[in-house]
C-alpha positions as a Markdown table, in Angstrom:
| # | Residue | x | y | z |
|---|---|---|---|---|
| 1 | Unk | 56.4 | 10.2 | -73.6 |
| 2 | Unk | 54.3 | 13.2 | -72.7 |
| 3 | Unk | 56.0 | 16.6 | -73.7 |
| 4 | Unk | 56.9 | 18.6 | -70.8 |
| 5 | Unk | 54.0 | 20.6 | -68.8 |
| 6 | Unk | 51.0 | 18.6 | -70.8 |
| 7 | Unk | 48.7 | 16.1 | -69.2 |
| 8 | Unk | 45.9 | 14.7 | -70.9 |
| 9 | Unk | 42.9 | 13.6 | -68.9 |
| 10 | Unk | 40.0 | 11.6 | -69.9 |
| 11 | Unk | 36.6 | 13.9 | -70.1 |
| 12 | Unk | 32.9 | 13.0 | -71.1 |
| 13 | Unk | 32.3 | 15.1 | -74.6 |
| 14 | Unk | 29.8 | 16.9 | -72.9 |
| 15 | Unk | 31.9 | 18.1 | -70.3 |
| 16 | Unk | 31.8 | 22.0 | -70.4 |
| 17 | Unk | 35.4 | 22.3 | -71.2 |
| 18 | Unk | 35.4 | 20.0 | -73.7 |
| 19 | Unk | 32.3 | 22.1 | -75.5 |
| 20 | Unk | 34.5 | 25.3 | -75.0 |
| 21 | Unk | 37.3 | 23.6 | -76.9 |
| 22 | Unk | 35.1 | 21.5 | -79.4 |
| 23 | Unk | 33.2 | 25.0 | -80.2 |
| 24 | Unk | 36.9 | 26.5 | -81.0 |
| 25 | Unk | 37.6 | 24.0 | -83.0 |
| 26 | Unk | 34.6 | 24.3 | -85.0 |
| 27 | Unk | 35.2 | 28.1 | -85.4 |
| 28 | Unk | 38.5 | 27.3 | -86.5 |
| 29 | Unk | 37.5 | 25.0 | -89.2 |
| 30 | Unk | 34.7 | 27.1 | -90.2 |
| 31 | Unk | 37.5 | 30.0 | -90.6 |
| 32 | Unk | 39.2 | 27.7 | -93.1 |
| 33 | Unk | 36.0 | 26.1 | -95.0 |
| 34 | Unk | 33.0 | 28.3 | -94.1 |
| 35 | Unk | 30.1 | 27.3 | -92.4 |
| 36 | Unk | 29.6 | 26.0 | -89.4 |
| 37 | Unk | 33.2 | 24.0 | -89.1 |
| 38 | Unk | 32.6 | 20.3 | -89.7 |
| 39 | Unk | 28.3 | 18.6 | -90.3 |
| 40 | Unk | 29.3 | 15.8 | -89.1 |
| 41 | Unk | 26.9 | 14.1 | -87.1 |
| 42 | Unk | 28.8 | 13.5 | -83.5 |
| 43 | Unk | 26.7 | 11.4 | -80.6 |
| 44 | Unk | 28.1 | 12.2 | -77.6 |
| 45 | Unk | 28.0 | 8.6 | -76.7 |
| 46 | Unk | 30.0 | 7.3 | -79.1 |
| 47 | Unk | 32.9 | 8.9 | -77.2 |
| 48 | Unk | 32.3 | 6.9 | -73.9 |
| 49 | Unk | 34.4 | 3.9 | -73.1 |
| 50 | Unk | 34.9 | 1.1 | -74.5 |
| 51 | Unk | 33.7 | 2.4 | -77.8 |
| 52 | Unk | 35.4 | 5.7 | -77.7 |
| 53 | Unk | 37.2 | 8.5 | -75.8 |
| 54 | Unk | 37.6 | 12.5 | -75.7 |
| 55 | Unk | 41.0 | 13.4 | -74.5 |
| 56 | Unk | 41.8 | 17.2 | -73.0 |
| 57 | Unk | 45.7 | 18.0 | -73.2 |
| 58 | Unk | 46.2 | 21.0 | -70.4 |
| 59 | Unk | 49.7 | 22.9 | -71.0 |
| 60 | Unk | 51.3 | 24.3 | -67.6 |
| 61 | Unk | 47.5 | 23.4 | -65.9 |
| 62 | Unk | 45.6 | 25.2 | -68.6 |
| 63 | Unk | 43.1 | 23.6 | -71.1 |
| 64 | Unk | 45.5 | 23.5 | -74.5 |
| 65 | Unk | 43.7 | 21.0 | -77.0 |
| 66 | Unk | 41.1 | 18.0 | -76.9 |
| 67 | Unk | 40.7 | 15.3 | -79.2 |
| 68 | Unk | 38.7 | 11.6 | -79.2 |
| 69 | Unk | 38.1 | 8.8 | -80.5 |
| 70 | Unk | 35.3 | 6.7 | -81.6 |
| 71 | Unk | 34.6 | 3.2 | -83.0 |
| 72 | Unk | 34.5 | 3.2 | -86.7 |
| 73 | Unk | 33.0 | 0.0 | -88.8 |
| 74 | Unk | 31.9 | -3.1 | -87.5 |
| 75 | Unk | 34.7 | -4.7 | -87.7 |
| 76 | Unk | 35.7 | -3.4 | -83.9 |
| 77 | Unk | 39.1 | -3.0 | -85.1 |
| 78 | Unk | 38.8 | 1.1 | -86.3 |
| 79 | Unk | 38.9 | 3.8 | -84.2 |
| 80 | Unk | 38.4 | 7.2 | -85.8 |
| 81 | Unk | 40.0 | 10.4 | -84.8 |
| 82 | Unk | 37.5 | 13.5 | -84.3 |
| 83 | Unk | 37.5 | 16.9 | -82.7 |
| 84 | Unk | 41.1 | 17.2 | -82.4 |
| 85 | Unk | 42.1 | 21.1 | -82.1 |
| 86 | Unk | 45.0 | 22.3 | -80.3 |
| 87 | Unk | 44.6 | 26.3 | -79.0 |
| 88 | Unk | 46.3 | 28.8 | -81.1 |
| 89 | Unk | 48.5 | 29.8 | -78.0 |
| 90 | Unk | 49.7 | 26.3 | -77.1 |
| 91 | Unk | 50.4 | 25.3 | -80.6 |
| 92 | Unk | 53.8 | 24.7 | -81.7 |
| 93 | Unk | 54.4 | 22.8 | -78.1 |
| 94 | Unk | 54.0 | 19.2 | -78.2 |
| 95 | Unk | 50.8 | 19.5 | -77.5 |
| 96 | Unk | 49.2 | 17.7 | -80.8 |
| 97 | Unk | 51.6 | 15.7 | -80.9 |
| 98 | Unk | 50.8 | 14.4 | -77.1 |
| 99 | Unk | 47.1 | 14.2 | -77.5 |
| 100 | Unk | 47.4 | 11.9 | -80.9 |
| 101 | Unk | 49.9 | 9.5 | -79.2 |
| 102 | Unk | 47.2 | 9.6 | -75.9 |
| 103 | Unk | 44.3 | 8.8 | -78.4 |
| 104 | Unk | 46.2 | 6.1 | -80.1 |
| 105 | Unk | 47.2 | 4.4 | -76.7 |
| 106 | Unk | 43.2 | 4.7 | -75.6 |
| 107 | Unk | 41.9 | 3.0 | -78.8 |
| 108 | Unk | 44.9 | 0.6 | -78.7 |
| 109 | Unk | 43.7 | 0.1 | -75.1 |
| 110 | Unk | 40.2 | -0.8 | -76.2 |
| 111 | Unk | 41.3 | -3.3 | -78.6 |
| 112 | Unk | 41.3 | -1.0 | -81.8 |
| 113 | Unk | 43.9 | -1.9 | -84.4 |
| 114 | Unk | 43.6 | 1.1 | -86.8 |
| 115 | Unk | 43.1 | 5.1 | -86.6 |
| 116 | Unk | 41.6 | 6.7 | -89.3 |
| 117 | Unk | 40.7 | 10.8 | -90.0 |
| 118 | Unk | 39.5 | 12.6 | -91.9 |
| 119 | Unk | 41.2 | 16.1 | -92.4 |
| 120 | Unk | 40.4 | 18.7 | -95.0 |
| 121 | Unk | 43.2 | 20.0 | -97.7 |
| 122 | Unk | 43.4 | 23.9 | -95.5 |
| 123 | Unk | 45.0 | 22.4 | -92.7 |
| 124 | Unk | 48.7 | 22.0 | -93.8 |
| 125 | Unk | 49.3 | 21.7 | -89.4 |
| 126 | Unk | 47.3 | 18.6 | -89.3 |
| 127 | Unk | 48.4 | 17.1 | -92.1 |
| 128 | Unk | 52.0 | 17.9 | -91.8 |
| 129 | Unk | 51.4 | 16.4 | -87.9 |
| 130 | Unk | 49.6 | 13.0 | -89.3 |
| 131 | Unk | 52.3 | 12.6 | -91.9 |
| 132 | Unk | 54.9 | 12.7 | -89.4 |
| 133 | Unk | 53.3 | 10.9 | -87.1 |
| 134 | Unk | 53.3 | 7.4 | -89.6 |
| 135 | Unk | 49.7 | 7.8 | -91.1 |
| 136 | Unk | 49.3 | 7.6 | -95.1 |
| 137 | Unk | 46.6 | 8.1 | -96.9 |
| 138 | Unk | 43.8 | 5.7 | -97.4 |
| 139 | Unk | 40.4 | 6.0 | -99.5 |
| 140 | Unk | 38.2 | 8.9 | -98.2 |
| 141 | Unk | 35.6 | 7.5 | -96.1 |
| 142 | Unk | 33.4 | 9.5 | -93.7 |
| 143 | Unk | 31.1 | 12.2 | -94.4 |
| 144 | Unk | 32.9 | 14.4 | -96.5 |
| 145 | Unk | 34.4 | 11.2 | -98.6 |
| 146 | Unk | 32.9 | 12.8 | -101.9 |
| 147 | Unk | 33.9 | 16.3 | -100.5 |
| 148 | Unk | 36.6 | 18.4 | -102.9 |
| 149 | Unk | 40.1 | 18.9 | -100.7 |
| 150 | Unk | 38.7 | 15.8 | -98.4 |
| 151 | Unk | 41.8 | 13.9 | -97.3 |
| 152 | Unk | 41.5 | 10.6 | -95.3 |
| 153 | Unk | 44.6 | 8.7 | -93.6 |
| 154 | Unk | 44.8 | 6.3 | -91.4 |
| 155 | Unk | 47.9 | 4.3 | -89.2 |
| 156 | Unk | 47.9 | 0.6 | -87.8 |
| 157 | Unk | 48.6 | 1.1 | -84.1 |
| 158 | Unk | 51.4 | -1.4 | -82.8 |
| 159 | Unk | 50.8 | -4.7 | -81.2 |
| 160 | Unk | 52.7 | -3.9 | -77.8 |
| 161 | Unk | 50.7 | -0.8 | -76.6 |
């Protein structure tokens, strides 16, 4: 159930407002860390269908959030969360909440079992969201696995979505 006043739509990474959002989220990040936000390496293409997804929430018609999805593994069962951000205005209104739920029902959708994340140790939000949202922590993985504050979770999606 979507909170009141957000929709999620389904956007190519490279879409311009998903680039607008992605480079706020990588500003907000590098508030908290330094540096550029997150070194990841990110293809674009990894976020296409069926082996991914990048989600936009809007709240009351206006861009609020974005976050995707791609495969993880080569098991086909993984999908791992990336990029999601939520707007400093819109936060505190459903709207992280509704774009993890949308992300879990895409990869669910695409035959993915599993969501894993990795989240860093200054973001109390996320991790207060993750932890609430049924996702425990699981063995750091990823690019910042050997990473001081690194913090990995992950949450088996349910059989019936």
């Amino acid at each position: 159930m979507l909170q009141a006043g957000v929709e999620i739509r389904r956007v190519r990474y490279t879409d311009a407002v998903a680039q607008r959002l992605v480079a706020a989220a990588m500003a907000d990040l590098g508030a908290r860390y330094g540096g550029t936000g997150d070194d990841t390496p990110v293809d674009p293409a990894h976020f296409d269908p069926p082996g991914g997804a990048f989600l936009i929430a809007h709240l009351d018609g206006a861009p609020a959030g974005c976050a995707g999805w791609r495969s993880h593994g080569t098991s086909g069962e993984d999908a791992e969360l990336k990029r999601m951000y939520v707007a400093d205005a819109a936060r505190g209104r459903g709207v992280a909440r509704a774009l993890l739920a949308a992300v879990e029902r895409s990869a669910a959708g695409q035959g993915r079992r599993r969501v894993i994340l990795e989240c860093g140790d200054k973001q109390p939000e996320a991790i207060a969201l993750y932890s609430s949202s049924g996702y425990a922590r699981i063995p750091n993985f990823g690019y910042y696995r050997d990473s001081p504050g690194c913090l990995s979770f992950g949450r088996v999606l349910s059989a019936d979505w």
